[in-house]
C-alpha positions, 0 to 999 in steps of 0.5 A, a space after each residue: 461481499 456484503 459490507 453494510 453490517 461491517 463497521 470497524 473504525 480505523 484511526 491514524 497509527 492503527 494497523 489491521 491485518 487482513 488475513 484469510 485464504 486465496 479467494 476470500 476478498 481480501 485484494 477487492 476489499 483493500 480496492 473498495 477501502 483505496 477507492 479503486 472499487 465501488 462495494 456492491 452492497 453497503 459503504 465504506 466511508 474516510 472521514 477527515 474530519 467530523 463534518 465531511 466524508 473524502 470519496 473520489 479523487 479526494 479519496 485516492 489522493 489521500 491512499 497509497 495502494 501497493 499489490 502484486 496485481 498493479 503494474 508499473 510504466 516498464 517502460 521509464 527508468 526508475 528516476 523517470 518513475 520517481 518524477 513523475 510519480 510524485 508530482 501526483 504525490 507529496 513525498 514522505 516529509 523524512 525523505 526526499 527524492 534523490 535518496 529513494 533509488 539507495 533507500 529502495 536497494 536500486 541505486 545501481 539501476 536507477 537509470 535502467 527501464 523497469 522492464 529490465 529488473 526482476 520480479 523482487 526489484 518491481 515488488 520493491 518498486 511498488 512497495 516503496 512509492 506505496 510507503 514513502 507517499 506522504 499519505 495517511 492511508 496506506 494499503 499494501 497487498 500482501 507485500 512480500 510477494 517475490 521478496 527474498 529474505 533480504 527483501 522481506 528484511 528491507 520491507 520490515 525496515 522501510 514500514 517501521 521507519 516510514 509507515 508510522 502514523 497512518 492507518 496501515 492496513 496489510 491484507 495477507 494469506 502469511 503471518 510474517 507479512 503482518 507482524 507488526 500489525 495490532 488488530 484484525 479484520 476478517 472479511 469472511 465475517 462479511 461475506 
């Protein structure tokens, strides 16, 4: 994937979709943009500000990725999780920690090993450390993977309430997964 002709500029409260087929870079461009992933070819630069460019650690600290791909520790409950999870993190300034477990529709299993719950429960998991991080750049991978209806309602919720504000960009192969989002970028543009 050649990036080096690639040169969109996002601001805060901007939403992108990502859309293309299966294969198409999608899931490594959101890498390369959270700082996971180093492009082969050309650059991707967060600025701050005018006079400094954020890559590494400072990089990462200011992105919450979420994608089907990641996994979580199985092996905490979810409390646990939520602990240690935001002593890396600053939590959204709306929330605090005690409400996340009923916000996230997980109250009854809050004290349960994340090992225990299912595919759709991890997925809301992941969604919502991702979206309730006080983070100015938000990445999610095509979120409503093995969300119910329910679930689908529930991210909708979550990103209308919380995800305002920030560079919000959702890369998906799904329409409904991308509605509220006001541009596009195509990678296979760049490839």
């Amino acid at each position: 994937m050649d990036f080096s002709t690639c040169d969109p500029e996002l601001r805060s409260g901007d939403s992108p979709a990502i859309p293309g087929p299966n294969g198409t870079g999608k899931s490594t461009f959101l890498q390369i943009m959270g700082g996971l992933l180093q492009p082969t070819e050309g650059q991707i630069r967060i600025s701050g500000d005018q006079s400094s460019e954020m890559a590494g650690e400072d990089l990462i600290r200011q992105v919450s990725l979420s994608g089907p791909y990641l996994e979580l520790p199985e092996e905490l409950s979810l409390r646990e999780l939520l602990g240690h999870h935001f002593r890396f993190r600053a939590i959204h300034p709306m929330l605090t920690l005690s409400e996340l477990p009923s916000l996230w529709q997980l109250a009854q299993a809050a004290d349960r090993p994340i090992k225990q719950y299912s595919s759709g429960m991890k997925q809301r998991v992941k969604l919502g450390l991702a979206i309730c991080s006080s983070s100015p750049i938000l990445l999610l991978d095509e979120p409503l993977t093995n969300l119910d209806d329910q679930g689908r309602d529930w991210y909708y919720e979550l990103i209308k309430n919380y995800g305002q504000g920030r560079i919000q960009a959702i890369a998906s192969n799904r329409t409904d997964e991308t509605v509220f989002c006001g541009q596009f970028l195509n990678v296979q543009d760049y490839a």
